[in-house]
C-alpha positions in Angstrom: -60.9 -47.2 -26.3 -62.5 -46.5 -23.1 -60.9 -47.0 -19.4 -62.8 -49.7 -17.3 -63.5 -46.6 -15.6 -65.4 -45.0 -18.2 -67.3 -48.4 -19.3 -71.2 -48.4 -18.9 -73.1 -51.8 -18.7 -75.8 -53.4 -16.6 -75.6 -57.1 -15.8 -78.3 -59.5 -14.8 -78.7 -63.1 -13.4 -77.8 -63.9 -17.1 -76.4 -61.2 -19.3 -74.5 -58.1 -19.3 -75.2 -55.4 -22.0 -73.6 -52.3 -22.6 -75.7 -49.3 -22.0 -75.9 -47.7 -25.6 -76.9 -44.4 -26.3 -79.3 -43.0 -29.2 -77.3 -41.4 -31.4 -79.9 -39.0 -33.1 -81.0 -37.9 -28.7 -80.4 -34.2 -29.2 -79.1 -34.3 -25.9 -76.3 -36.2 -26.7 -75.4 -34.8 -30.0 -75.2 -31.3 -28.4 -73.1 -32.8 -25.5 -70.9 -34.4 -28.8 -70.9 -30.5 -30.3 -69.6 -29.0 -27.5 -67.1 -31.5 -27.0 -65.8 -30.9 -30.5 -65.7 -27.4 -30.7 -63.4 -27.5 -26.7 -61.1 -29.9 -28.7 -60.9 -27.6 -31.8 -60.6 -24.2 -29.6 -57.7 -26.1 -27.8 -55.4 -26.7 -31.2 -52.1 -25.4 -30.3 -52.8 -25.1 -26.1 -51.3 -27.5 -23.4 -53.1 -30.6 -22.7 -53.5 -29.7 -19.2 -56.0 -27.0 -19.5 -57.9 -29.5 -22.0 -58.0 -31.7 -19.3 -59.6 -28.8 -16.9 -61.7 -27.4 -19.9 -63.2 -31.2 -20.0 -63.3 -31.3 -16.0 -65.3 -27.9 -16.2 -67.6 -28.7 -19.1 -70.9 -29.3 -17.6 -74.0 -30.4 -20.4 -77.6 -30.5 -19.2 -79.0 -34.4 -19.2 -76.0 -36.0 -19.8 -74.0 -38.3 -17.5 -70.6 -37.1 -16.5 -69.1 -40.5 -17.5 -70.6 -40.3 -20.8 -68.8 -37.1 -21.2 -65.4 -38.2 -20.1 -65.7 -41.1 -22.0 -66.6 -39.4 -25.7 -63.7 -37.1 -24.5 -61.6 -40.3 -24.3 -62.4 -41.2 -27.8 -61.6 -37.7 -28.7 -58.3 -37.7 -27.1 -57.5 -41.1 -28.7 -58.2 -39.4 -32.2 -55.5 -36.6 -30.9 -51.6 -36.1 -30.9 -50.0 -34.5 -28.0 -46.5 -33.4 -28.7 -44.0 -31.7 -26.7 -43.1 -28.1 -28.3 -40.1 -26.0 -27.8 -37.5 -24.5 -29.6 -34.7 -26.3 -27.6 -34.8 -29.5 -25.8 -36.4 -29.1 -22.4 -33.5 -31.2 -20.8 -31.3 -28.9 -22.1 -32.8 -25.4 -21.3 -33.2 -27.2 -17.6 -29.4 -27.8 -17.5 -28.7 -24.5 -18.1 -30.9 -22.9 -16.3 -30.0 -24.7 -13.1 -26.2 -24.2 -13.7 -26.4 -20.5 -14.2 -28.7 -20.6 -11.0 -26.3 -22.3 -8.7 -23.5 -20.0 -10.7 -25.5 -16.7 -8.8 -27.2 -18.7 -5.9 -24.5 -21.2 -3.8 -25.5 -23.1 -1.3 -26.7 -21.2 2.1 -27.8 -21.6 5.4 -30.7 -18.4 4.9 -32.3 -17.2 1.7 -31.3 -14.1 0.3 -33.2 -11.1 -0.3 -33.9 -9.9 -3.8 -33.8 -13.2 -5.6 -36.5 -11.9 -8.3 -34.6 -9.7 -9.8 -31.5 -12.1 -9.9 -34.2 -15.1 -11.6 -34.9 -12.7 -14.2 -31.3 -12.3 -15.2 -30.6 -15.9 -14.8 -33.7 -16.6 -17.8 -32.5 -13.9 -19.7 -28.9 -15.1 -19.6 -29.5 -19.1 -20.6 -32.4 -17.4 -23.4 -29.3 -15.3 -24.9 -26.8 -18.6 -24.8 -29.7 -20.9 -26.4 -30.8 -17.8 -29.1 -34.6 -18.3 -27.2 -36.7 -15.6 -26.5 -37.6 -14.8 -22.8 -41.2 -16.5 -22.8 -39.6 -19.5 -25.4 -37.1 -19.9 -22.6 -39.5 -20.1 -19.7 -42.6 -22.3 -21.6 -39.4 -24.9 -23.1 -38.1 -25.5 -19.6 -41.0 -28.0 -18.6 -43.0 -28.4 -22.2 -41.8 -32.3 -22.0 -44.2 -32.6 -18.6 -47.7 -34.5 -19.7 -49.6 -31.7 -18.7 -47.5 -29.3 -21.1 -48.0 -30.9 -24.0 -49.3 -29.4 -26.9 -52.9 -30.7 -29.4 -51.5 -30.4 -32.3 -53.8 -32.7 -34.3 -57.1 -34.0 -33.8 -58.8 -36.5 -36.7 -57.0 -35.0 -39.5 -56.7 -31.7 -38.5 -54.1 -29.6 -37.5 -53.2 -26.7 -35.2 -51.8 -25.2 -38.8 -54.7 -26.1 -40.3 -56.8 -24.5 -37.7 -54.5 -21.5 -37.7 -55.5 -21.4 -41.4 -58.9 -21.8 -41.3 -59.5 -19.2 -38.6 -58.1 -16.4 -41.3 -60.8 -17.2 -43.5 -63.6 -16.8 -40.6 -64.5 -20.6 -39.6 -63.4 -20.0 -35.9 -64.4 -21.7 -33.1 -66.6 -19.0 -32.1 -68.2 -18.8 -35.1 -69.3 -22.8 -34.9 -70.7 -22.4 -31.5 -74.2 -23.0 -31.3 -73.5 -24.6 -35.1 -75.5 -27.4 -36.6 -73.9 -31.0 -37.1 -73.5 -30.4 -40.9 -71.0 -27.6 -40.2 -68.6 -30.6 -38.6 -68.6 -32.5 -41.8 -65.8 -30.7 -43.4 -63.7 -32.8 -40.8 -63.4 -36.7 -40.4 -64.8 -36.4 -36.9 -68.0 -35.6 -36.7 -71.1 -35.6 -34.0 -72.3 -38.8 -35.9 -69.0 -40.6 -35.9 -68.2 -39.4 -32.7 -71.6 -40.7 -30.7 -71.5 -44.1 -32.9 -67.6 -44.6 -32.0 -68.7 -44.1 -28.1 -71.5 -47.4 -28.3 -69.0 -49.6 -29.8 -66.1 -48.6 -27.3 -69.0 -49.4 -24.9 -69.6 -52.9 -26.5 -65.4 -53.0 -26.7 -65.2 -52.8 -22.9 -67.4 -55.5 -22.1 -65.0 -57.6 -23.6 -61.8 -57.1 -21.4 -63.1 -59.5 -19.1 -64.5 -62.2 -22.1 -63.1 -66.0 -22.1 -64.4 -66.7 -25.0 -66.5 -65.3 -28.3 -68.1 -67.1 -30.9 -69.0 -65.3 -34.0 -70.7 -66.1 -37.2 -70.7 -64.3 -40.0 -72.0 -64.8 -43.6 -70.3 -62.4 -46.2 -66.8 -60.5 -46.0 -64.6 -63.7 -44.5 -61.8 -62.2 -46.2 -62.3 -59.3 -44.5 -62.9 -60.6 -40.4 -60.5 -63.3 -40.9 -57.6 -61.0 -41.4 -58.7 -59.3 -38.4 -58.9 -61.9 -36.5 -55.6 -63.0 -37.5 -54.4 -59.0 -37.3 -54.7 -59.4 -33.5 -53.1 -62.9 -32.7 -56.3 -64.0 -31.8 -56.6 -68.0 -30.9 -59.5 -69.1 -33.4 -61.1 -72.4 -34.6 -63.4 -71.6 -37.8 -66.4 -73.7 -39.0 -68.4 -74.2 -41.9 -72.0 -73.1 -41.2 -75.2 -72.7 -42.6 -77.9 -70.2 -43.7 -79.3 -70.8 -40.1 -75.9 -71.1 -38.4 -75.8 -74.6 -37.8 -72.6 -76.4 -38.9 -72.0 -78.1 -41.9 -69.7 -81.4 -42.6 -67.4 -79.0 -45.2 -66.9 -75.6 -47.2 -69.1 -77.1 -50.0 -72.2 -76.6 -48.0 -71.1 -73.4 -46.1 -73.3 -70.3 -46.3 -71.1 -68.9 -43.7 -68.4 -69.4 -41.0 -68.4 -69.4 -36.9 -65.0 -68.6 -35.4 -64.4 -69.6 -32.1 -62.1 -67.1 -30.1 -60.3 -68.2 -26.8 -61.1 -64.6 -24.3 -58.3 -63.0 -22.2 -59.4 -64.4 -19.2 -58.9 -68.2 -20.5 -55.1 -67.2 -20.7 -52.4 -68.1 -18.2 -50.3 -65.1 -19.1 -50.4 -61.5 -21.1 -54.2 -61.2 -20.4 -54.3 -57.6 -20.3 -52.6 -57.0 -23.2 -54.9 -60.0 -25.1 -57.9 -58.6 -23.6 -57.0 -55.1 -25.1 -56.5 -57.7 -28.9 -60.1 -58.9 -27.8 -61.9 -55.3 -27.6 -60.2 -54.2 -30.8 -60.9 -57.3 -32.8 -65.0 -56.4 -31.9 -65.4 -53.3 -34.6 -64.4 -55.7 -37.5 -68.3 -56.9 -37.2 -70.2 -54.6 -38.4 -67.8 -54.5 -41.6 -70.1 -57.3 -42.3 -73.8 -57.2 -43.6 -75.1 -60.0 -41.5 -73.3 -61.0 -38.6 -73.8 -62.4 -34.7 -71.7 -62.5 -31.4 -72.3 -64.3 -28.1 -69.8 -63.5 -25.3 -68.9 -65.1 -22.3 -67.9 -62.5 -19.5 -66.1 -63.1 -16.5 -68.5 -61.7 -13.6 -66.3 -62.6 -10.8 -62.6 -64.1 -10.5 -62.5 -65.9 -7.1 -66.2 -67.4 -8.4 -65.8 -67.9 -12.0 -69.3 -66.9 -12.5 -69.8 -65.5 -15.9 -72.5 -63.8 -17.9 -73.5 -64.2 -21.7 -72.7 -60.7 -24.3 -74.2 -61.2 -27.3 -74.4 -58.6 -30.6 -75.7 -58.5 -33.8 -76.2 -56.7 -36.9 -79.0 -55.1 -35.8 -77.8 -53.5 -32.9 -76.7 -50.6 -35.4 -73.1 -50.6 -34.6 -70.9 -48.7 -37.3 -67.1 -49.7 -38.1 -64.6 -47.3 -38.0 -61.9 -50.1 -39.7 -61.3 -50.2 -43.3 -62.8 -53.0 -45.0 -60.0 -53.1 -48.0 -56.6 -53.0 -46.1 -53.9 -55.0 -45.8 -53.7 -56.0 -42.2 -50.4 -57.0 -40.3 -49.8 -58.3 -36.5 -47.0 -57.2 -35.0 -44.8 -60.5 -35.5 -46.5 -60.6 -39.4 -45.6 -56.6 -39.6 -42.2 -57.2 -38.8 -41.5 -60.4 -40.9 -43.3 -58.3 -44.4 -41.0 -55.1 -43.3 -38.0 -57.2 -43.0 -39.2 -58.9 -46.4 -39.4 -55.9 -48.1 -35.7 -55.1 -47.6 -34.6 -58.8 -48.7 -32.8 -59.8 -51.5 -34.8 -62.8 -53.0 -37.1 -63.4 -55.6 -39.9 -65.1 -53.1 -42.8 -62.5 -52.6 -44.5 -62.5 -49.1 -48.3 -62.1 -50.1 -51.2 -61.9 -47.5 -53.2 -64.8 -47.8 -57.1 -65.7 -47.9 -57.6 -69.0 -49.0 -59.7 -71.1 -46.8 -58.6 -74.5 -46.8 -61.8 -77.0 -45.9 -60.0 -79.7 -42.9 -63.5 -81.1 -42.9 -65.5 -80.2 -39.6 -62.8 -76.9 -39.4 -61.5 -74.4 -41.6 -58.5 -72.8 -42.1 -56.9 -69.7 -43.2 -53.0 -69.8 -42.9 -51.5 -65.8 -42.6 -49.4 -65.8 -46.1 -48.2 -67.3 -49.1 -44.8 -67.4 -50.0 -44.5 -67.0 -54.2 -42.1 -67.4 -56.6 -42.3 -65.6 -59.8 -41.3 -69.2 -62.0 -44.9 -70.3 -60.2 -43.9 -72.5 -57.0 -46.0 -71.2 -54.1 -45.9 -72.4 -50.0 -48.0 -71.4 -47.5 -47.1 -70.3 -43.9 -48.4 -70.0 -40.6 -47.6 -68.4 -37.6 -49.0 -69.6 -34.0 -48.8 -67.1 -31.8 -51.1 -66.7 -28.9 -51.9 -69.9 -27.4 -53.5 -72.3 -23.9 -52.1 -75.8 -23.6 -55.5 -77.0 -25.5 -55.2 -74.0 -28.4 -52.0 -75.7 -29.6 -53.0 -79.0 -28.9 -56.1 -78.0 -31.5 -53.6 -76.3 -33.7 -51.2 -78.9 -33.9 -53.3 -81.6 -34.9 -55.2 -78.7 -37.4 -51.5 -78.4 -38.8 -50.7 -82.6 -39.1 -54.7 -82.9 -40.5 -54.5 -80.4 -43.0 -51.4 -82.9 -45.0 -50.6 -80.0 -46.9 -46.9 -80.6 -48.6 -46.5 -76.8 -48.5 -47.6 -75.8 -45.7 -45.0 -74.3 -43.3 -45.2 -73.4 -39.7 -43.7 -70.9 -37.5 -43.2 -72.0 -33.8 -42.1 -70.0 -31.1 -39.1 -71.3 -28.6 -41.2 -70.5 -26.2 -44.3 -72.9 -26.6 -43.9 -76.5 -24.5 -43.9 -78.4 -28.0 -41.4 -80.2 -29.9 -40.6 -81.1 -33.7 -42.2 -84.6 -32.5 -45.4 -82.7 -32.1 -45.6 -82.1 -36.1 -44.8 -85.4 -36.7 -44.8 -85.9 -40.6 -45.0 -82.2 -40.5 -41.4 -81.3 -38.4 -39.0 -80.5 -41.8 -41.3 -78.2 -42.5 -41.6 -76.1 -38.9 -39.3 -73.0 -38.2 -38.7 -72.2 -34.7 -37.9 -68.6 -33.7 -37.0 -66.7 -30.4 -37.8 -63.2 -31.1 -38.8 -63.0 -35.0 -38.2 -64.7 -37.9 -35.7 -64.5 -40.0 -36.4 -63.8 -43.7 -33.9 -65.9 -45.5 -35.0 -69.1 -43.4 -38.6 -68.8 -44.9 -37.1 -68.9 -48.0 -34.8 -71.7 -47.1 -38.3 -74.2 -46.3 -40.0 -72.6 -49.2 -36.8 -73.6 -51.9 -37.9 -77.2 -50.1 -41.4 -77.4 -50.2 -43.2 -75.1 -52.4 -45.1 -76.9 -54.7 -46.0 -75.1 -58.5 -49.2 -72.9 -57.6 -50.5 -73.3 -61.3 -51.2 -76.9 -60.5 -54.9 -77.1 -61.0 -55.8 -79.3 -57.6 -53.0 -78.0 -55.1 -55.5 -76.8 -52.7 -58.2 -78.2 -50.9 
């Protein structure tokens, strides 16, 4: 994503709105060419000079930040690795023990030093089996700056290597039409499309809440949402957005999403959940999103965001994955290496509370038919588990179990009828006390009206 630095927006007494670019201006699909083709003739070559080549780069009619910050998204798409044939800790050691072997300590520098260097790199390069130039480029490859592109998108310095012996250099693509890039997964299109949506993904590090509604693929957003611990309410809505008393009459849902800003703790690091959370939208077909921003801390004042599906935006998430949090990643790793006949399944019933919705993270299955539910509450404000608590004791669902944190101010008194039924963790949870509540609550899944 793009640095605060690197975001682009213009606010007024009411709104803020990202500046977007046109994807098909020439000028900015040339300035998206040349970018590629300095990323693709840098395969192989320290991320410093990529750096300068970027610094250097200078396109006709387009804004320096724009440059830096499609050169961001470029960079995100990119591995740097640190290459040498010996560690560079190690070729240091040496190195600075044979040098204080032939230089000791003095009071005045001696005279012919260079030729004594020389031997001292030739020495360690003999001890370590390196060559002369291995054993000079290893001693500081670990430094940022020294680290190699080996991949960008899908492609490889190998790759490159590979492709160059049958012609397609980088020389040969300058000056190249887009359609020459499509042989790659990133291309001037995907590149200049990923750089309006990082725009609109900015905005959002300073949001304390967003509403969205959405009216096909709630599978699809939901798991997002839930993907990045997001605190969400969901309602039934209709054709024309308004809510409805219950999932019978729903056309549609409208989350609501408590913003980083609303937070008393971790906001960065929510804020960062927010902005990626943003390009599940557009996996939708008909979608809208109003934003509140945070203008100014000591003031509170705020502006309004709002998106839709016609803004044009393109998704670069998969709309047919199976999506983890961190917490939910660890528990369905940890499940995979259990011994137990329960199966962890990702879950995407909605379950109709009446004026809310909602969509608990898994279901816990047995293969004689008995099936739980379970939810995790992560993020949360004092009123977000107040909401969630009384979502948990209003849903009256027998097989419905909840993971709590130690660390949220509630109690088992909280759940009320619910508290048998409530794990509480420190760090993660533990695979064989799921199963434990499920052996105790599940309830047989082929019953015809066990959900709402």
């Amino acid at each position: 994503m793009l640095t605060a630095d690197l975001a682009r927006s213009r606010t007024t007494d009411e709104m803020t709105t990202p500046l977007f670019i046109d994807p098909d201006e020439e000028r900015y699909r040339k300035t998206a060419r040349e970018l590629l083709q300095l990323f693709e003739a840098h395969l192989g070559e320290p991320k410093g000079d990529l750096e300068d080549a970027i610094d250097e780069l200078t396109v006709a009619d387009t804004d320096y930040k724009i440059v830096q910050g499609l050169a961001k998204l470029l960079k995100d798409e990119s591995e740097f690795k640190v290459v040498a044939s010996v560690e560079p800790r190690e070729i240091r050691q040496q190195l600075f023990e044979k040098a204080n072997e032939r230089y000791p300590i003095v009071r005045q520098p001696t005279l012919g030093e260079d030729t004594q260097k020389l031997e001292v790199y030739s020495a360690v390069a003999d001890d370590l089996g390196l060559s002369l130039e291995e054993c000079y480029r290893g001693m500081y490859a670990d430094l940022e700056d020294n680290k190699r592109l080996v991949r960008i998108g899908t492609r490889t310095a190998d790759q490159y290597a590979s492709d160059d012996d049958t012609s397609t250099s980088t020389t040969n693509l300058t000056g190249s039409s887009d359609a020459e890039y499509e042989h790659t997964d990133l291309t001037v299109d995907w590149l200049l499309t990923r750089y309006n949506l990082a725009l609109a993904q900015a905005v959002l590090y300073d949001a304390t809440e967003m509403r969205i509604r959405v009216w096909d693929h709630f599978g699809t957003v939901f798991s997002y949402v839930k993907l990045f611990g997001l605190m969400h309410r969901i309602y039934p809505i209709n054709a024309d957005g308004e809510r409805v008393p219950s999932t019978d009459q729903a056309a549609g849902y409208e989350a609501v999403l408590d913003g980083p800003a609303s937070l008393f703790s971790q906001s960065q690091k929510y804020g960062i959940r927010m902005a990626n959370f943003l390009p599940a939208l557009p996996l939708c077909d008909r979608w809208e999103m109003t934003a509140t921003i945070l203008v100014d801390e000591t003031s509170g004042e705020t502006r309004q965001f709002m998106l839709d599906h016609t803004e044009g935006l393109d998704s670069h998430y998969s709309a047919g994955n199976r999506f983890d949090s961190d917490v939910e990643r660890t528990l369905a790793n940890k499940w995979e290496r259990a011994n137990t006949e329960w199966e962890l399944v990702r879950e995407d019933d909605v379950f109709d509370l009446g004026a809310e919705v909602m969509i608990p993270d898994f279901a816990i299955e047995h293969p004689d038919g008995r099936r739980a539910i379970f939810e995790i509450v992560g993020f949360w404000t004092p009123e977000y588990l107040n909401e969630k608590l009384a979502k948990i004791r209003g849903a009256d669902l027998d097989h419905l179990l909840v993971a709590v944190s130690e660390r949220l101010e509630c109690s088992a008194d909280d759940f009320e009828e619910a508290r048998d039924r409530v794990l509480w963790f420190k760090s993660g949870i533990h695979v064989y006390d799921v199963v434990e509540l499920a052996e105790a609550h599940a309830i047989d899944g082929r019953a015809p009206d066990h959900r709402h």
